[in-house]
C-alpha positions in Angstrom: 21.6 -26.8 -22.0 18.6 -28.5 -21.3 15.2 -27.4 -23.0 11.9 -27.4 -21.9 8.3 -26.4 -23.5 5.3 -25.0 -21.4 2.5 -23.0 -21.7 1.9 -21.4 -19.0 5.4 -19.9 -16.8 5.4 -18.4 -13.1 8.3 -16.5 -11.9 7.8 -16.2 -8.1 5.8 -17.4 -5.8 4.4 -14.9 -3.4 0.3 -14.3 -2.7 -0.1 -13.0 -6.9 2.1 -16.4 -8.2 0.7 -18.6 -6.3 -3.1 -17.0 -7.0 -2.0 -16.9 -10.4 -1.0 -20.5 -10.4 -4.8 -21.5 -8.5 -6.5 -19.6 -11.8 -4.0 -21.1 -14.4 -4.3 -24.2 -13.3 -7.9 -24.7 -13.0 -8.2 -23.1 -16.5 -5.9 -25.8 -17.8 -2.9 -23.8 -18.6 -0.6 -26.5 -16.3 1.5 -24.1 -15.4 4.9 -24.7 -14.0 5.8 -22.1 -10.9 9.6 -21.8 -9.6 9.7 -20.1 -6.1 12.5 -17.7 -6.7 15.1 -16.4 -3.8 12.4 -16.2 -1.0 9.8 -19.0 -1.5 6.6 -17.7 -0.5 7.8 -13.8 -0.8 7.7 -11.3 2.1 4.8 -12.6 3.9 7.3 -15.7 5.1 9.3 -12.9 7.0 6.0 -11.5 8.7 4.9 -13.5 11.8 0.9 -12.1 12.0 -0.9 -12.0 9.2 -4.1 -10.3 10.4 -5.9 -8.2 7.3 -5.7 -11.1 5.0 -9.7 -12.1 4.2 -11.1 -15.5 5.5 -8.6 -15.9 8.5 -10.4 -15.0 11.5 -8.0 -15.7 13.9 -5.5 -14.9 11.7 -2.4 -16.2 10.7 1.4 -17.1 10.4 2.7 -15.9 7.1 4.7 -18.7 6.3 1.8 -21.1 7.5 -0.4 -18.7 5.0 1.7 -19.0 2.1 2.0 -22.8 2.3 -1.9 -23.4 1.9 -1.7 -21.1 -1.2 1.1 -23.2 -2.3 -1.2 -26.5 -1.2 -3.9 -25.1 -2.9 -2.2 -24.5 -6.5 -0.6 -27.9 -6.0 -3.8 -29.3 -5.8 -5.1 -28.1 -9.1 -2.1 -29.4 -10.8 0.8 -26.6 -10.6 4.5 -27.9 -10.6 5.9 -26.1 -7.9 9.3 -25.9 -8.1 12.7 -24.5 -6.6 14.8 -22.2 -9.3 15.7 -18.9 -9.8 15.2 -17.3 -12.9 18.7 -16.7 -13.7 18.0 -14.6 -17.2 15.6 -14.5 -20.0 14.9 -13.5 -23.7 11.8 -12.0 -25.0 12.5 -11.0 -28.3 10.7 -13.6 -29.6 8.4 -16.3 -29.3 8.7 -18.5 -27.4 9.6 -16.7 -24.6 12.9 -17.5 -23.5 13.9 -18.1 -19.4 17.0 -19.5 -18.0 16.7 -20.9 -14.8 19.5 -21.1 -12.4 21.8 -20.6 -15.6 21.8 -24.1 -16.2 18.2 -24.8 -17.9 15.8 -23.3 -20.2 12.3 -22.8 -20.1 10.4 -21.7 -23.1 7.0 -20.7 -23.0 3.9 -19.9 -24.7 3.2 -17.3 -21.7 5.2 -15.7 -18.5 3.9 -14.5 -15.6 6.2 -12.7 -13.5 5.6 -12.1 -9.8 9.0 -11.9 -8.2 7.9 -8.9 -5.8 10.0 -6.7 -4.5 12.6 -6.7 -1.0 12.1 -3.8 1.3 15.4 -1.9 1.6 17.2 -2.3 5.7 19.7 -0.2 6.9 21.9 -3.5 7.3 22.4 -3.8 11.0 22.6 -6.9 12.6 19.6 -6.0 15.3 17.9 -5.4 12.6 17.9 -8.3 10.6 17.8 -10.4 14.3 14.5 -9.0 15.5 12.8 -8.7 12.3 9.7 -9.8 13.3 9.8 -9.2 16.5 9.4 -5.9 16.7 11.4 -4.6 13.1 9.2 -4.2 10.4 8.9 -2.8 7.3 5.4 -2.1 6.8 3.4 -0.2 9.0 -0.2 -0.9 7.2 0.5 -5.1 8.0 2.2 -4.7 11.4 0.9 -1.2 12.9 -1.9 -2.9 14.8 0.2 -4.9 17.1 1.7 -2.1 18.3 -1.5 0.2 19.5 -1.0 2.5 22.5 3.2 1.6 22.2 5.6 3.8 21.2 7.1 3.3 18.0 10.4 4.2 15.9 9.8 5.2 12.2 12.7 5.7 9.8 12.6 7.7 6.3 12.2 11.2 5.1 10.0 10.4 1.9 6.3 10.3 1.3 5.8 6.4 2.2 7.6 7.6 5.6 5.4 10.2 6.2 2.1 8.0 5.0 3.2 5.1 7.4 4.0 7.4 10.4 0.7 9.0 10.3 -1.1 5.7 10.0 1.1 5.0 13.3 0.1 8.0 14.8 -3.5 7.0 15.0 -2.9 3.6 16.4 0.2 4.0 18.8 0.7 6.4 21.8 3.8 8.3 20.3 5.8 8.0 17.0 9.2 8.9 16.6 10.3 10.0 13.4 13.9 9.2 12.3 15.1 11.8 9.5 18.5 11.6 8.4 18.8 15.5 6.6 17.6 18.7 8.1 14.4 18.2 5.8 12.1 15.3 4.5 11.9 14.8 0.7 8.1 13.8 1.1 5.8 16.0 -0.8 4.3 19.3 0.7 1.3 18.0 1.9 2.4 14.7 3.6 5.1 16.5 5.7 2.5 18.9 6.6 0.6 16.1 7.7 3.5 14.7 9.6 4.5 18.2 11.4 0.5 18.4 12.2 0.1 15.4 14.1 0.3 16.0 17.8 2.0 12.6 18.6 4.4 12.6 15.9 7.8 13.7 16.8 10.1 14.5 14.2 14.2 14.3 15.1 16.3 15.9 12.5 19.7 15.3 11.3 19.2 11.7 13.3 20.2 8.2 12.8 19.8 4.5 14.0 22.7 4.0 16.0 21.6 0.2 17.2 18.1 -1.1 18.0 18.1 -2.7 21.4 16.8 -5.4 23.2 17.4 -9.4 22.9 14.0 -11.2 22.2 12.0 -8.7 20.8 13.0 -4.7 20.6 12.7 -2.7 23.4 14.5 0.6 22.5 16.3 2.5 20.0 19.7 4.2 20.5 19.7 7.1 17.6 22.4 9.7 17.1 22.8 13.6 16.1 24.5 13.5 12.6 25.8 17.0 14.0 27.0 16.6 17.5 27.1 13.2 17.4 25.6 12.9 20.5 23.0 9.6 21.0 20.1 8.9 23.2 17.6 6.1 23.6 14.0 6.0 23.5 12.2 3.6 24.7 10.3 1.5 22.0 8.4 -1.8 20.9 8.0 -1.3 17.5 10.4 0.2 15.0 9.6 0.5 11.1 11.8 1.0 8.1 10.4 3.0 5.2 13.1 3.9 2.9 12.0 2.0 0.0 11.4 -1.1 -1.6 13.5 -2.3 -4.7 11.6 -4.4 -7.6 13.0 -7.7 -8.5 12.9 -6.7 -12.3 16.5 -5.9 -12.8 16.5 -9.4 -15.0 13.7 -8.0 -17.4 14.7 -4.5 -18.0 16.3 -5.1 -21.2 12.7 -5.8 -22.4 10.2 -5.0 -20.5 9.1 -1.0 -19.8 10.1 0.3 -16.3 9.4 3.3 -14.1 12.1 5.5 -12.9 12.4 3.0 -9.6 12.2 -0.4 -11.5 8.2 -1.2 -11.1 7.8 -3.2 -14.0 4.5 -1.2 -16.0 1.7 -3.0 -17.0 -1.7 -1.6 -18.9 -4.1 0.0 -16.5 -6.4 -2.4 -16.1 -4.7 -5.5 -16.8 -1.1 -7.5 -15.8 0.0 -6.9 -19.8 3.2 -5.8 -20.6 4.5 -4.2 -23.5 5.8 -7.8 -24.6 3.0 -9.8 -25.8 2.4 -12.9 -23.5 4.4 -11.2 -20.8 2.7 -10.6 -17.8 3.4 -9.0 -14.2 1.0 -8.9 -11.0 1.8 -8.3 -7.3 4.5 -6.0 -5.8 7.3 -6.1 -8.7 4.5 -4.0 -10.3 2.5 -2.4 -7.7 4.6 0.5 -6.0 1.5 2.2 -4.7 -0.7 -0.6 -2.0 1.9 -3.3 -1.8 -0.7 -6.0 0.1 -1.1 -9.3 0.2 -4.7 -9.5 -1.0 -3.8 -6.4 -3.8 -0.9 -9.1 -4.9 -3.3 -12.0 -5.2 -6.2 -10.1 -7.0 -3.4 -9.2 -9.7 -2.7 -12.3 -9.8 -5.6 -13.6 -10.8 -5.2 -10.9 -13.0 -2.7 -12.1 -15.0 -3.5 -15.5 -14.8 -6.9 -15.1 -16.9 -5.0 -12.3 -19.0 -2.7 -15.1 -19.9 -5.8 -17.4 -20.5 -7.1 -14.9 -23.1 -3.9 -14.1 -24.7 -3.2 -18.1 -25.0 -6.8 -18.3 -26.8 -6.7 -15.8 -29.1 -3.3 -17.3 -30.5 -5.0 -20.8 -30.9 -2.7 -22.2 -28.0 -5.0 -23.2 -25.5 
C-alpha cells in the first residue's frame, strides 16, 4: 500500500476544513485536505445561504463553499477527492487509510467530517430537498415567514426549531409520531404554549406533495389510519443528526450519540495531535460560521501542538 508523510491532515471539507485548511496553510503547515462523501458538507444541499457574515446579498451554498475551497487553495492546500476509509491512532504517526487503498501518515489530523441529518427516506423528500424540505429551521426558517410550515420530531431540537418557526411563519404544524414528545419539560411546555403551534399526535408523514417545490403534506393517524393534507410551503425534519465519527470511535472519546468530545475550549482530543472542529463535534449550534470558527480552532491548535514537538 502506498505511503505517504504530511504534517498537517484534513478529514472533510465542510465550512471548519476548509477554514482550518485557510489557517494551516498560511501558517505553513501545507496541509493536504480530502473532501470526504459530500464535498463541501451540508451547505452544498442548502440553496440560500443568508446568515453567513460578509454576503450581503447572500448566497448559494455550493457557490459558498467553492470560494472557501478557492481560498485554501490559494494559500497552498492540496485539495483532494478521498474518503477516509479507516485509521490508527495508537501511535505516532497517525495512521489514515484513504479509500482502503493508500495511507496517509501524519504529524497532525484534523477531522471535520460533520454530521448528515437523519430523513425519513421518502422519495418527495429527498426530490424537493431544497425546495421546500429542510432540515434546519435556524438556516431556512426565514424563507418561509407568514407560510405555513410542517415540522417533524418529538425531541428537544423539534420543539426548539418549531418554536423558532412559530415566530417567523403564520402556523406550524407539529408532526409527533407517539402520544407524547420526548423533549424535556420545559421545551414541550414551550411548544403546547405557543398559540400558532399545532401539535397532531400519534401522526405521520404519509407523502409530501407538490412537484417543483412542496405545496402540502398528506400525514396520517397511527390509530385510525385515517390521512389528511394540510396545506404547506415549508416542511422541516428534526429527528436527529448522526456524526460521521463511527471510523474513530475505537480511539477517540464519544458521547452517548457519537459527537466526537474535544476539550472545552479547544478542538483537542484525547489523542494527542488529533483534532476535531465543526458539526462531527458540535451537537449543540450546528452553523456554518460556529463550524468555521472551530476550525480555525483546530487549525492553530495543531499549529501549537506541531511546535511544541519541534515539528514545525
Amino acid at each position: 500500500m502506498e505511503i505517504e508523510k504530511v504534517k498537517c491532515l484534513i478529514i472533510g471539507s465542510g465550512p471548519a476544513g476548509y477554514t482550518a485548511a485557510i489557517y494551516a496553510s498560511r501558517a505553513g503547515l501545507n496541509p493536504i485536505l480530502y473532501q470526504g462523501l459530500q464535498p463541501g458538507g451540508q451547505l452544498t444541499i442548502t440553496n440560500d445561504v443568508e446568515n453567513y457574515p460578509g454576503y450581503p446579498e447572500g448566497v448559494m451554498g455550493p457557490e459558498m463553499m467553492e470560494d472557501f475551497k478557492k481560498q485554501a487553495e490559494r494559500f497552498g492546500t492540496d485539495v483532494r477527492y478521498g474518503i477516509a476509509t479507516s485509521v490508527d491512532f495508537s501511535s505516532q504517526p497517525h495512521k489514515v487509510v484513504i479509500d482502503d487503498q493508500k495511507t496517509i501518515e501524519a504529524d497532525t489530523v484534523i477531522i471535520s467530517t460533520g454530521a448528515s441529518a437523519k430523513w425519513l427516506g421518502m422519495e418527495s423528500e429527498s426530490r424537493l430537498n431544497g425546495s421546500g424540505v429542510s432540515a434546519c429551521a435556524v438556516c431556512d426558517g426565514f424563507f418561509y415567514r407568514g407560510q405555513d410550515v410542517v415540522i417533524v420530531g418529538a425531541g428537544d431540537t423539534a420543539a426548539e426549531e418549531a418554536t423558532y418557526l412559530s415566530n417567523l411563519c403564520s402556523k406550524v404544524y407539529m408532526l409527533v409520531r407517539r402520544d407524547e414528545m420526548r423533549a424535556s419539560t420545559i421545551m414541550q411546555e414551550r411548544v403546547l404554549n405557543t398559540k400558532n403551534i399545532e401539535v397532531l399526535w400519534n401522526t405521520v408523514t404519509d407523502e409530501i406533495l407538490g412537484e417543483h417545490a412542496v405545496e402540502a403534506v398528506r400525514v396520517k393517524n397511527v390509530l385510525t389510519n385515517e390521512t389528511r393534507e394540510i396545506p404547506a410551503k415549508g416542511f422541516f425534519v428534526a429527528i436527529g443528526h448522526k456524526p460521521n465519527s463511527d471510523i474513530f470511535a475505537e480511539y477517540l472519546n464519544l458521547d452517548e450519540n457519537g459527537y466526537i468530545r474535544t476539550i472545552p475550549g479547544t478542538a483537542k482530543t484525547n489523542i494527542d495531535g488529533v483534532f476535531a472542529c465543526g458539526d462531527v463535534q458540535d451537537f449543540t449550534y450546528r452553523q456554518a460560521v460556529t463550524a468555521a470558527g472551530s476550525g480555525c480552532m483546530a487549525a492553530l491548535d495543531a499549529e501549537r501542538y506541531l511546535a511544541s514537538k519541534g515539528l514545525h
